[in-house]
Backbone as ProteinMPNN parsed JSONL, in Angstrom:
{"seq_chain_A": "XXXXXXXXXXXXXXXXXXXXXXXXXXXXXXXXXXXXXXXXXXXXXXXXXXXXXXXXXXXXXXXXXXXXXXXXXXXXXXXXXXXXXXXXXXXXXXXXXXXXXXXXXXXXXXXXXXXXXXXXXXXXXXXXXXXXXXXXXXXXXXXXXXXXXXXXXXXXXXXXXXXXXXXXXXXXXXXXXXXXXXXXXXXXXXXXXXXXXXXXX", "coords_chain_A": {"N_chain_A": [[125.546, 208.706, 74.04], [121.907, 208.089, 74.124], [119.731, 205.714, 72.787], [117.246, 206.138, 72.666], [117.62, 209.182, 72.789], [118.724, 209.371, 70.067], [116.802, 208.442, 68.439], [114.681, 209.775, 68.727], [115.372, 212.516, 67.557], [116.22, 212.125, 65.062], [113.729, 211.993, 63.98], [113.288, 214.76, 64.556], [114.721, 215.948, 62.918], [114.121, 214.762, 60.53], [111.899, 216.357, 59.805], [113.45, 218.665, 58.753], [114.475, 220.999, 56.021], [117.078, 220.536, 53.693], [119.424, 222.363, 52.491], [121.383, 223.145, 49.779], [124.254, 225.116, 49.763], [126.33, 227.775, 48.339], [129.642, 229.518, 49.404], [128.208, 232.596, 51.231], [128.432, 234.108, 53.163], [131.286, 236.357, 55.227], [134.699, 236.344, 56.31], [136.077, 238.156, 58.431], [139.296, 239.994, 59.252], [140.649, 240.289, 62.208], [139.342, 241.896, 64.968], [137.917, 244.578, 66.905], [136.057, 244.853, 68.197], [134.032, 245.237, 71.541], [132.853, 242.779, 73.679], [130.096, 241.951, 75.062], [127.628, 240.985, 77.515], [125.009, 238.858, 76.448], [122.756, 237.792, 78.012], [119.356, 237.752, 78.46], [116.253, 238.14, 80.713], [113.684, 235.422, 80.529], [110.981, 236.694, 80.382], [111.701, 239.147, 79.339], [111.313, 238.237, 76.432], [110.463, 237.639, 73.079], [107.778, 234.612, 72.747], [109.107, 231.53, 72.386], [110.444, 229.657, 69.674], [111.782, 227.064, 69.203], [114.266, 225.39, 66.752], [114.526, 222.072, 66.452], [117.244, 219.769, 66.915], [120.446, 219.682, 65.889], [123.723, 218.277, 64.213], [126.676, 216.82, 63.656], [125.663, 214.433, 62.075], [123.135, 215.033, 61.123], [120.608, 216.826, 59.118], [120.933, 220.649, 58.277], [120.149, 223.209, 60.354], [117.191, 225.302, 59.143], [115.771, 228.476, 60.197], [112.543, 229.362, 60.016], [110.747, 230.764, 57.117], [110.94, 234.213, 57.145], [111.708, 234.619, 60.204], [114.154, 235.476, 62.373], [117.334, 234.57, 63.706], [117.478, 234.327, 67.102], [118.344, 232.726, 69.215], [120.481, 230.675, 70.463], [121.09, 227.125, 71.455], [123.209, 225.212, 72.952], [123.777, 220.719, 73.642], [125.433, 218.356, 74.968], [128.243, 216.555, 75.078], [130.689, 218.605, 74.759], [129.386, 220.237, 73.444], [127.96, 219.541, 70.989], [125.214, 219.009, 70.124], [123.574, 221.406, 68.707], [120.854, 223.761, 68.789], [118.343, 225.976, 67.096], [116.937, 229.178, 68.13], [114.473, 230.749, 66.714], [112.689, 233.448, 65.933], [109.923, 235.368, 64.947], [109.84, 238.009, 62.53], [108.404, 241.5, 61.492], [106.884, 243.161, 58.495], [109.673, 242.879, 56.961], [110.933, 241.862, 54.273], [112.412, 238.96, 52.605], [115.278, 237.658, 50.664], [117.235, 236.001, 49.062], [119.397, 233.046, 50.397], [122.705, 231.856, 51.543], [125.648, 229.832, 52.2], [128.157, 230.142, 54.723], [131.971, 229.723, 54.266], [133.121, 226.272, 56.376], [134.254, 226.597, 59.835], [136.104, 226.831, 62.482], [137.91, 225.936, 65.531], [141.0, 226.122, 65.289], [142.51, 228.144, 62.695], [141.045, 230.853, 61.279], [138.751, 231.62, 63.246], [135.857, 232.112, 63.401], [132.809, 233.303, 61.824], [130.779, 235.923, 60.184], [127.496, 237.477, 59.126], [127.785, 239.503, 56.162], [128.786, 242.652, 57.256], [128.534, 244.668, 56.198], [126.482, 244.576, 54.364], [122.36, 243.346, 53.897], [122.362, 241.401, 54.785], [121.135, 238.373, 57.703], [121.697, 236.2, 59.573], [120.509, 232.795, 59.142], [120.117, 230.347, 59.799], [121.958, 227.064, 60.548], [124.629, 225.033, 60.41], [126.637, 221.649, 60.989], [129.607, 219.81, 60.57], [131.789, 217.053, 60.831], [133.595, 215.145, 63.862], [131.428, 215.876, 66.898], [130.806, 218.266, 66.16], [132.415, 219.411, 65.291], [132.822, 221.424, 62.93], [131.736, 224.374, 62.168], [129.097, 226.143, 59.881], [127.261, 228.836, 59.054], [124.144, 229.959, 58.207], [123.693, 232.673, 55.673], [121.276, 234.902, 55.191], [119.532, 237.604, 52.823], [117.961, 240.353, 53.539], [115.386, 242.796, 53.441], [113.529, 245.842, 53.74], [110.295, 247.217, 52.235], [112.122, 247.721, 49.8], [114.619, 248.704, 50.715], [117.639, 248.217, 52.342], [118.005, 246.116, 55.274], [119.68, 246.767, 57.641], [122.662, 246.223, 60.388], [123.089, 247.229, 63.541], [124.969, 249.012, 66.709], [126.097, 246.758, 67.046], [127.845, 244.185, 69.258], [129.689, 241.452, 70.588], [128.641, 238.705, 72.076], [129.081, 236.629, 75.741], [131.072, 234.023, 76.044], [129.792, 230.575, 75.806], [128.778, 227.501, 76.157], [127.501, 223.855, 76.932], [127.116, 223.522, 79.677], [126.092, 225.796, 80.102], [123.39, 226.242, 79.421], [120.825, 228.156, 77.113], [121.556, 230.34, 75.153], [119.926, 233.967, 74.818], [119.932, 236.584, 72.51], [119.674, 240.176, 73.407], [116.253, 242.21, 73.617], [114.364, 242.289, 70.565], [117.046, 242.127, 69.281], [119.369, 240.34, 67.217], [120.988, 237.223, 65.848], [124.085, 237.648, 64.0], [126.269, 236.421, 63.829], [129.002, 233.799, 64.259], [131.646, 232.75, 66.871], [134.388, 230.327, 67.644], [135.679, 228.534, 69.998], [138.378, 226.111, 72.361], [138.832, 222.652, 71.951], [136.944, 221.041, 69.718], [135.239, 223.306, 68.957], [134.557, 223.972, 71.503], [133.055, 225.813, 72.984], [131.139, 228.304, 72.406], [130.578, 232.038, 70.878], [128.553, 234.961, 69.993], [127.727, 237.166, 67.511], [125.961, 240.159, 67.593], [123.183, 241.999, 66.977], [121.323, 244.998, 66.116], [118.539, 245.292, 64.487], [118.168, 247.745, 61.499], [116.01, 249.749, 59.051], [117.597, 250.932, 56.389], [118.359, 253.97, 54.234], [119.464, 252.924, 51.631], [119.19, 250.618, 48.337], [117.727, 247.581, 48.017]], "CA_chain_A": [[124.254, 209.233, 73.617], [121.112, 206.826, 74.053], [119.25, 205.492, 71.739], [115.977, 207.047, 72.596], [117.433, 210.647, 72.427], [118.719, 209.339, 68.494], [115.685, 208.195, 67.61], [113.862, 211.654, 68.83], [116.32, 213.669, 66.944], [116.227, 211.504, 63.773], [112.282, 212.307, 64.106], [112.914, 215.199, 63.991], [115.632, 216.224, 61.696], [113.209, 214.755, 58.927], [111.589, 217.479, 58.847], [113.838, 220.273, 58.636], [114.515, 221.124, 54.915], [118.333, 220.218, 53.253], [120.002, 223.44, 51.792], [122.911, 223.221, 49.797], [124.403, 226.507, 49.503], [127.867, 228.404, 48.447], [129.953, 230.55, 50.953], [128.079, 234.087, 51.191], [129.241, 234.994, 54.285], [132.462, 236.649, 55.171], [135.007, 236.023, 57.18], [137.208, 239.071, 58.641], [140.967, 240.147, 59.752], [140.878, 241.676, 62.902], [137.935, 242.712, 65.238], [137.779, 245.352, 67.766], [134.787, 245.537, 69.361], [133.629, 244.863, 72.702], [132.352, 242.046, 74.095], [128.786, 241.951, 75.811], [126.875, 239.898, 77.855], [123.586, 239.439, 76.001], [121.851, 237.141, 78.424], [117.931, 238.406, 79.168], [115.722, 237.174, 81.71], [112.434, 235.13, 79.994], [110.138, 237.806, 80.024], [112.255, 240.021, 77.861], [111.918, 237.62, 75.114], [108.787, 237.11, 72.58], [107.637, 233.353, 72.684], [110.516, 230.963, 71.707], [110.277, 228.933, 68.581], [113.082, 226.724, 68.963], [113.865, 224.252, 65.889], [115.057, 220.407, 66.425], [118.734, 219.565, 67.412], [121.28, 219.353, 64.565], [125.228, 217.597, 64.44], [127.456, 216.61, 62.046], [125.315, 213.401, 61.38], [121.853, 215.384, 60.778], [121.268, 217.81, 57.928], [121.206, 221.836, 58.638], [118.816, 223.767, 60.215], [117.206, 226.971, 59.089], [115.176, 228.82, 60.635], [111.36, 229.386, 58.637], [110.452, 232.066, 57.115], [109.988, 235.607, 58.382], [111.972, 234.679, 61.176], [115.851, 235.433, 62.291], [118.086, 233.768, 64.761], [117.59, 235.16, 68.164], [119.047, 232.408, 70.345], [121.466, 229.299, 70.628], [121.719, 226.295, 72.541], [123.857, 223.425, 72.644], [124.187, 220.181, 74.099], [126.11, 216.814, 74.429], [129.813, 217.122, 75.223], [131.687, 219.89, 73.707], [128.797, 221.286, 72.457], [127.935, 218.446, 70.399], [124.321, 219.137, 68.988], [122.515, 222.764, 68.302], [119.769, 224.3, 68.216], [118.225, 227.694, 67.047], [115.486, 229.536, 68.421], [113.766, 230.993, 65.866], [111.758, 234.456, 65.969], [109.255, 236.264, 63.594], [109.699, 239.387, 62.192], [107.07, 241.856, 60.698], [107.829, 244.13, 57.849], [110.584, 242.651, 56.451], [110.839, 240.771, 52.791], [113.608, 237.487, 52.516], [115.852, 236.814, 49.952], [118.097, 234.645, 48.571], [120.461, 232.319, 51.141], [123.544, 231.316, 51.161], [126.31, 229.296, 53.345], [130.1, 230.359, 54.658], [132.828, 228.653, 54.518], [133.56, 226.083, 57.451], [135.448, 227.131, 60.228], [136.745, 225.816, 63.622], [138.511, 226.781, 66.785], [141.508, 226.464, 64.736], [142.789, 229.396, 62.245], [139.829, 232.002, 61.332], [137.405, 230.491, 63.917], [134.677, 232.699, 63.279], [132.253, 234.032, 60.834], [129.864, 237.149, 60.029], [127.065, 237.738, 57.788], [128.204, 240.734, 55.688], [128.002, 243.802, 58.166], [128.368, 246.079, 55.175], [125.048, 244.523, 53.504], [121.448, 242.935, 54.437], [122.538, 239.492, 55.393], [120.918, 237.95, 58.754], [121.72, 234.427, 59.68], [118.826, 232.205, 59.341], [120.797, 228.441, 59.86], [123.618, 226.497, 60.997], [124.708, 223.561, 59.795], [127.566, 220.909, 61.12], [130.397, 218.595, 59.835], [133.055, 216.162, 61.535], [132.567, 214.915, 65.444], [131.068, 217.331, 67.83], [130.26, 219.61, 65.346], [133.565, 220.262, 65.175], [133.296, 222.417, 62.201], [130.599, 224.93, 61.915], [128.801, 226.876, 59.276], [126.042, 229.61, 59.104], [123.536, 230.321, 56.899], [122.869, 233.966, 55.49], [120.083, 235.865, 54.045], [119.182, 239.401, 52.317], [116.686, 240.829, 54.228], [115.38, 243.779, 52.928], [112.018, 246.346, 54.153], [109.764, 248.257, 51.349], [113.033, 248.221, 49.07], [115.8, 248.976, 51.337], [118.396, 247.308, 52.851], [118.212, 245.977, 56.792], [121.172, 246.437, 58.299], [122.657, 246.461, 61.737], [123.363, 248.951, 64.534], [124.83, 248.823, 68.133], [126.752, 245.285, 67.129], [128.496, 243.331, 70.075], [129.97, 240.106, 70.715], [128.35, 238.05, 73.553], [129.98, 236.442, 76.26], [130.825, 232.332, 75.864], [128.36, 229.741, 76.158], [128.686, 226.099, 75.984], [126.342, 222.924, 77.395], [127.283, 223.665, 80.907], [125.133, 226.975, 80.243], [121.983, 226.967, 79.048], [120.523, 228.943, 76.148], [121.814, 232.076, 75.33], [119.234, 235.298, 74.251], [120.312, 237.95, 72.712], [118.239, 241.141, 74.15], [114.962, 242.58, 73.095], [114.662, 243.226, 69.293], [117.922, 241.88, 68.603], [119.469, 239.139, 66.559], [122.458, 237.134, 65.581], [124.895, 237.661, 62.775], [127.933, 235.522, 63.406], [129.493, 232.968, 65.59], [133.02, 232.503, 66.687], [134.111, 228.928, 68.516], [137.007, 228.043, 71.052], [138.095, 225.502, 72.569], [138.753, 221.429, 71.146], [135.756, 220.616, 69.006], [134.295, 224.351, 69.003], [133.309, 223.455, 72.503], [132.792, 227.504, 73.422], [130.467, 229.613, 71.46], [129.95, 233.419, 71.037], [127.611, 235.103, 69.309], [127.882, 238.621, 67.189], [124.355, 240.427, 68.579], [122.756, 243.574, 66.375], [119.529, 245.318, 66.612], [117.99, 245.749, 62.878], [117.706, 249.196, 61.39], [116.16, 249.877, 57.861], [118.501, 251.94, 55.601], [118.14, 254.513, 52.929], [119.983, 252.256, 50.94], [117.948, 250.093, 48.007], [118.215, 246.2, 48.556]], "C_chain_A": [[123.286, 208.064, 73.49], [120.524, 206.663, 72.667], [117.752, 206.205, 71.538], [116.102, 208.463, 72.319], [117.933, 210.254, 70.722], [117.443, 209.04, 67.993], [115.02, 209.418, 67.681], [114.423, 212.419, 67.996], [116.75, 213.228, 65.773], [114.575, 211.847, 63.774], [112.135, 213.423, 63.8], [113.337, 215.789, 63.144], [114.717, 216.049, 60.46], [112.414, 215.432, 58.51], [111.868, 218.575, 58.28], [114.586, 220.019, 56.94], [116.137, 220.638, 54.707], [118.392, 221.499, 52.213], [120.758, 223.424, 51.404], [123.14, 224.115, 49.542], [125.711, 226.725, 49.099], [127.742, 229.383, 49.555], [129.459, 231.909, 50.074], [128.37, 234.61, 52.483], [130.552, 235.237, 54.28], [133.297, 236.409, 56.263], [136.43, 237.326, 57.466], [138.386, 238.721, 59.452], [140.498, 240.89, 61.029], [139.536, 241.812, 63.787], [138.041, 243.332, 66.807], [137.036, 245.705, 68.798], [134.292, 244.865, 70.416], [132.685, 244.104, 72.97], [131.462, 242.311, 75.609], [128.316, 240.652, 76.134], [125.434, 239.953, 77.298], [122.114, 238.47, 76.483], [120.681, 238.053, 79.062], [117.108, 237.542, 80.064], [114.274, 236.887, 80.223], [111.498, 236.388, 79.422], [110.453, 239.08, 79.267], [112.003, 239.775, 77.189], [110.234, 237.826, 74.089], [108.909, 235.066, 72.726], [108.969, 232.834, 72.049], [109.531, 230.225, 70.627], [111.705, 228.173, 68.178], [113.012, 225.484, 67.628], [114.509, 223.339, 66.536], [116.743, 220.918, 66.81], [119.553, 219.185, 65.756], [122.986, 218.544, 65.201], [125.666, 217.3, 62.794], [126.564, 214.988, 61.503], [123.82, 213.974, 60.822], [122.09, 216.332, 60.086], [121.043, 219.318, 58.64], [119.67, 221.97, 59.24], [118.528, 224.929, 59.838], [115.612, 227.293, 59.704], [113.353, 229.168, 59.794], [110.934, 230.733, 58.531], [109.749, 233.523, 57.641], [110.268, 235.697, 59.429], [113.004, 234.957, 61.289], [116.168, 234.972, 63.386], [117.997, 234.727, 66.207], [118.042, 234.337, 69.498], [119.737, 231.036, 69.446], [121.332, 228.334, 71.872], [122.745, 224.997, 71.974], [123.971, 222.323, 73.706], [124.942, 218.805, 73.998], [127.486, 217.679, 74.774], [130.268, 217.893, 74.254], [130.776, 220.23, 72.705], [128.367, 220.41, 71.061], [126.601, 218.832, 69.195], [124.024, 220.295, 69.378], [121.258, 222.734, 67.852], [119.386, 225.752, 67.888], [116.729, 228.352, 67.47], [115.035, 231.075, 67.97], [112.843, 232.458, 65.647], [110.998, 235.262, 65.185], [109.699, 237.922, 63.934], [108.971, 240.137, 61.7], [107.823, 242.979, 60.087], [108.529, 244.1, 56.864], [110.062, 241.422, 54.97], [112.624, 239.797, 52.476], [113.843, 237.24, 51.1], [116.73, 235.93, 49.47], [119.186, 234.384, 50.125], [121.899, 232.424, 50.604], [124.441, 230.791, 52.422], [127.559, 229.776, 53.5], [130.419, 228.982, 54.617], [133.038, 227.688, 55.923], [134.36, 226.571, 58.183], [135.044, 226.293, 61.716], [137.36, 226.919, 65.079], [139.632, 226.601, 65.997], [141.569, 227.427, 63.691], [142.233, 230.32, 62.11], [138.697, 231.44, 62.44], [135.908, 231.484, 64.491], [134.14, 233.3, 62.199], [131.062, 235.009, 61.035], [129.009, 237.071, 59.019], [127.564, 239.236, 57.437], [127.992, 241.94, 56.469], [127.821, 244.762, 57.169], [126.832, 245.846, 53.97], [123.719, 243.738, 54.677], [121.754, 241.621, 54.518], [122.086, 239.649, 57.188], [121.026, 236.549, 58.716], [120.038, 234.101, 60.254], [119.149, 230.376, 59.515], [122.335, 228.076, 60.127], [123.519, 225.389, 60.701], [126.49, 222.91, 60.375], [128.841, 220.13, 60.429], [131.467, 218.517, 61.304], [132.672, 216.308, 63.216], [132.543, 215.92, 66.196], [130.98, 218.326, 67.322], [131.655, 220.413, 65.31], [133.762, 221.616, 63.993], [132.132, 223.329, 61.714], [130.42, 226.007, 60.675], [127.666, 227.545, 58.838], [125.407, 229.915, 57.937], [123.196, 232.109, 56.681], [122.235, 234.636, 54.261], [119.666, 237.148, 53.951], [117.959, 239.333, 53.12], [116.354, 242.699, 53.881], [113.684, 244.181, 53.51], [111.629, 247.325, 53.145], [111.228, 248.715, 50.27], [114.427, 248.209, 49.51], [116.513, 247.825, 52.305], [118.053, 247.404, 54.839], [119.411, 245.791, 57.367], [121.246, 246.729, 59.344], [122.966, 247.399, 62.26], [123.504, 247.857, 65.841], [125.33, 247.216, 68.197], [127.342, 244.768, 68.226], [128.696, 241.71, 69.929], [129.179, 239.515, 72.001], [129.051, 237.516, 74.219], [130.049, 234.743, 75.397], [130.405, 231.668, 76.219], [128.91, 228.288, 75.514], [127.721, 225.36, 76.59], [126.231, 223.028, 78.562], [125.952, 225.222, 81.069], [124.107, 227.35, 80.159], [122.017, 227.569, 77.749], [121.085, 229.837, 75.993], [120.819, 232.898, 74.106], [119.747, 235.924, 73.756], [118.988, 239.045, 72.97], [117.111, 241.413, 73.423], [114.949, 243.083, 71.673], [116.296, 243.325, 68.496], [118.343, 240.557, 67.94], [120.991, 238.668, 66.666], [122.96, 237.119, 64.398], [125.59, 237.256, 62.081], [127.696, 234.829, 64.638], [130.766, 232.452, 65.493], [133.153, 231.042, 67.653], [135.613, 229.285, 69.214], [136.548, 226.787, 71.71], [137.985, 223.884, 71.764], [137.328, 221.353, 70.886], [134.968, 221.853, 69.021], [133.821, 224.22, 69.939], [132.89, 225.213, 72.806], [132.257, 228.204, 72.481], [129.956, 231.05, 71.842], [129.249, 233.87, 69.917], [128.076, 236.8, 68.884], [126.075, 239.45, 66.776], [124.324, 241.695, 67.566], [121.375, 243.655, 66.083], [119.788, 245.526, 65.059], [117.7, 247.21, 62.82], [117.551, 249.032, 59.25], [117.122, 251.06, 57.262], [117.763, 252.538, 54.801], [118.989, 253.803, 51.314], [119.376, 250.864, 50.202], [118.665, 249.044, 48.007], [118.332, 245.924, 47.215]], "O_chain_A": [[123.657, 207.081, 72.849], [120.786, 207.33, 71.667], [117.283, 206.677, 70.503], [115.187, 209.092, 71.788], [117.372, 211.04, 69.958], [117.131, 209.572, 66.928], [114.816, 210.072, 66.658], [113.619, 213.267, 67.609], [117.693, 213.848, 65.28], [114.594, 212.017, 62.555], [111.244, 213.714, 63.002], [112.532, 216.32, 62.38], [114.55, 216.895, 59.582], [112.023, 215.467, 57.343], [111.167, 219.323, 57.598], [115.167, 218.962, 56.691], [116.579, 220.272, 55.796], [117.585, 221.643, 51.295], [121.642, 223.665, 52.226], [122.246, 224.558, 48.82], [126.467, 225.831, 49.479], [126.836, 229.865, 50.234], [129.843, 232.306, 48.974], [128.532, 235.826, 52.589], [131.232, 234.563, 53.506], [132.695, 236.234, 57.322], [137.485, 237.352, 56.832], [138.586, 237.697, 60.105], [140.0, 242.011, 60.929], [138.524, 241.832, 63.086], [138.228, 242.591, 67.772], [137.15, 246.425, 69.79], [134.075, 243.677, 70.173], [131.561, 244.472, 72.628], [131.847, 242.669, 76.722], [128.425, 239.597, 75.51], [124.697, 240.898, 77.579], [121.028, 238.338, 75.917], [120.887, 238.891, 79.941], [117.292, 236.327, 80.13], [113.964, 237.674, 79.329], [111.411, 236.837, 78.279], [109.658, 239.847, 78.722], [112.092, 240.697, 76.377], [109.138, 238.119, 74.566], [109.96, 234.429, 72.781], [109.739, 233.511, 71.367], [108.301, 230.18, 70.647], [112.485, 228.46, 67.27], [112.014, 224.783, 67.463], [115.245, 223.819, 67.398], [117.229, 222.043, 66.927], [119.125, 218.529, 64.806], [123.258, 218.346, 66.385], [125.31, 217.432, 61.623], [126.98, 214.489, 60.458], [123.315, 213.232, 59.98], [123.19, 216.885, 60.046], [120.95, 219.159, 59.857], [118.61, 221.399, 58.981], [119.37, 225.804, 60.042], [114.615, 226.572, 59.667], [113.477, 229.061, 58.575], [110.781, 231.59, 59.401], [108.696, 233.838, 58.194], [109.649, 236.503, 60.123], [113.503, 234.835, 60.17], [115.268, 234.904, 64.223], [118.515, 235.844, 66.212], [118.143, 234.88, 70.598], [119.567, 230.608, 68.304], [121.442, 228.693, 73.045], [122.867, 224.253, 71.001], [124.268, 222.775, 74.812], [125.004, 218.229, 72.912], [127.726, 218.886, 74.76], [130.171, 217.731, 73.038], [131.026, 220.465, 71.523], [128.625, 220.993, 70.008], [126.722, 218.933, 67.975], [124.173, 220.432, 70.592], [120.687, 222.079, 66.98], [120.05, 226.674, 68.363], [115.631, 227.949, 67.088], [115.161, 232.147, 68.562], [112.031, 232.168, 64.768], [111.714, 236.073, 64.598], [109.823, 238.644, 64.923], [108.342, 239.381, 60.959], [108.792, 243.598, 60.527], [108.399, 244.88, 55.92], [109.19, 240.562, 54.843], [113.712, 240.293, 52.181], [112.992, 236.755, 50.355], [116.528, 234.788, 49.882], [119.635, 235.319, 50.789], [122.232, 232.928, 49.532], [124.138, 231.174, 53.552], [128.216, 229.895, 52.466], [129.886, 227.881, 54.755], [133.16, 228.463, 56.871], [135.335, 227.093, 57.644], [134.137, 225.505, 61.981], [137.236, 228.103, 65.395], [139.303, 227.578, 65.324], [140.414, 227.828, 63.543], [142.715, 231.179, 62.848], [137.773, 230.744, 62.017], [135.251, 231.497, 65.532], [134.941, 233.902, 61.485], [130.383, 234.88, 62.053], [129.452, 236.655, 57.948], [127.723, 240.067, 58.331], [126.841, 242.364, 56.361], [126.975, 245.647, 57.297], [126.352, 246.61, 53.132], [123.913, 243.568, 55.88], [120.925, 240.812, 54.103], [122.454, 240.589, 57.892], [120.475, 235.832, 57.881], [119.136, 234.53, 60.974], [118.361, 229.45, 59.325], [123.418, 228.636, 59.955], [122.481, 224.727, 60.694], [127.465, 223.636, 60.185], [128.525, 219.964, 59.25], [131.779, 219.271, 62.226], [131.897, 217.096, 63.757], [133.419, 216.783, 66.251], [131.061, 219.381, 67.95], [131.881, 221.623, 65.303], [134.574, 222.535, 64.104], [131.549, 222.899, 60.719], [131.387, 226.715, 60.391], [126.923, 226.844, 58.151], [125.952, 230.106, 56.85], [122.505, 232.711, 57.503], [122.48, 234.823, 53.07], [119.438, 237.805, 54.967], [117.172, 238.398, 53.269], [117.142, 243.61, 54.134], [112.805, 243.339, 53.697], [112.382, 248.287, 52.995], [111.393, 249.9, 49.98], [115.327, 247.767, 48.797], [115.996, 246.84, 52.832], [117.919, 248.432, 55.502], [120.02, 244.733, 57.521], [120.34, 247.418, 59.814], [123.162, 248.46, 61.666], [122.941, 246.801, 66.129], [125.054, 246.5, 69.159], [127.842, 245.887, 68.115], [127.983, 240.939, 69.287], [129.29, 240.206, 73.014], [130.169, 237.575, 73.706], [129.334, 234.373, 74.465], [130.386, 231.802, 77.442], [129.412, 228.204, 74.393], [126.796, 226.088, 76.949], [125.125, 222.633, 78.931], [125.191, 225.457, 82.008], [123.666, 228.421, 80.575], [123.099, 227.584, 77.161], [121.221, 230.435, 77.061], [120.846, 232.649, 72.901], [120.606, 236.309, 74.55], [117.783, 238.852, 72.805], [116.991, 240.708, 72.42], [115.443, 244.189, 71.452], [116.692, 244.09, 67.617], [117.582, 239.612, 68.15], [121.922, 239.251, 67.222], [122.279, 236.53, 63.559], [125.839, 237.285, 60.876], [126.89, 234.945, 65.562], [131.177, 231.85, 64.501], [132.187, 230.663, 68.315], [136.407, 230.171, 68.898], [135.415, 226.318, 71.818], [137.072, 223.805, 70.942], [136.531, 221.589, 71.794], [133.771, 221.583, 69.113], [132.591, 224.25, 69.892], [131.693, 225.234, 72.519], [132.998, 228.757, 71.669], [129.184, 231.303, 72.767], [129.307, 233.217, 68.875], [128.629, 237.551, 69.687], [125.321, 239.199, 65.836], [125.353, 242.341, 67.37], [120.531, 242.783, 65.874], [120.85, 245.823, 64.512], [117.163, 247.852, 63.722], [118.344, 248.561, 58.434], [117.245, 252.102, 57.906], [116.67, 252.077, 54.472], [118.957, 254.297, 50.187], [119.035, 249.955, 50.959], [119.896, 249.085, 48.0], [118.733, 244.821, 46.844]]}, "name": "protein", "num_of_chains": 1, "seq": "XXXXXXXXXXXXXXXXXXXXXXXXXXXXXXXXXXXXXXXXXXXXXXXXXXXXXXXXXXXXXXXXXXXXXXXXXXXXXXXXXXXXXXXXXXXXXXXXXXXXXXXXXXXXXXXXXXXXXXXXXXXXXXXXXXXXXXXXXXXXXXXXXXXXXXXXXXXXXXXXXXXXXXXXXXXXXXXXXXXXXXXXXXXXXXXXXXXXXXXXX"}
């Protein structure tokens, strides 16, 4: 890695906020459901708003408010640094954060924000080389009272540095992310369109 892309990416790390959080995400037994491809062409998308590059030597990023995770990239071997690209929402009212536990391509090697409540990931954050060990940030999101929860969930396909960005489609977001692969080099994404509930936040 040169020295000119560290210095860029120490530039801009300083501005992205430092969160320390406990684990509020969950991490399940088991998952059933079918894996989707959720790559869109450009013009599907609204404007990007990608933030800065993160790793296990820079601090987390989260996304700014009013916005939720609607893409991923990574690059550098095995997936080395991340980024998130960022999208507003209208409508919706943000509350409180929080972080999961680490996890890995070894034993659980994926996490969810709560599907049974208003959690949307809004950050990811690194530890140990190549980001070997990843962990998401999630937040209540709630509209006029009620809870936002998902609908129409899927997994995406796998994406690493060899790939490009990955979208998920129009009006959707991400929730979770599972890794494979030495150092988490392979990432998927768990994709769901927002729906308000009758249920109070």
């Amino acid at each position: 890695m040169n020295i000119i892309r560290k210095t860029n990416r120490l530039v801009i790390t300083i501005c992205l906020s430092l969160v320390a959080g406990m684990a509020g995400c969950i991490a399940e037994q088991g998952d059933p459901e079918t894996e989707v491809d959720g790559m869109v062409s450009a013009g599907d998308l609204t404007p990007e708003a990608w933030t800065g590059w993160t790793s296990d030597e820079y601090p987390p990023l989260n996304c700014p408010t009013a916005t939720l995770v609607h893409g991923v990239e990574c690059y550098g071997d095995y997936c080395d640094d991340v980024r998130l690209d960022c999208d507003p929402v209208s409508g919706y009212t943000f509350g409180s954060s929080s972080w999961s536990t680490w996890f890995s391509e070894e034993g659980t090697n994926w996490r969810k924000c709560d599907p049974n409540d208003d959690e949307w990931m809004t950050g990811i954050r690194c530890d140990d080389d190549n980001c070997d060990n990843v962990s998401i940030e999630c937040t209540h999101v709630t509209s006029n009272g009620y809870k936002v929860l998902g609908s129409s969930c899927a997994w995406s396909g796998w994406y690493s540095e060899e790939d490009g960005p990955y979208y998920a489609g129009t009006g959707r977001f991400i929730r979770g992310v599972e890794c494979r692969g030495d150092d988490c080099d392979d990432m998927r994404y768990w994709v769901c369109t927002p729906w308000v509930s009758k249920i109070p936040g």
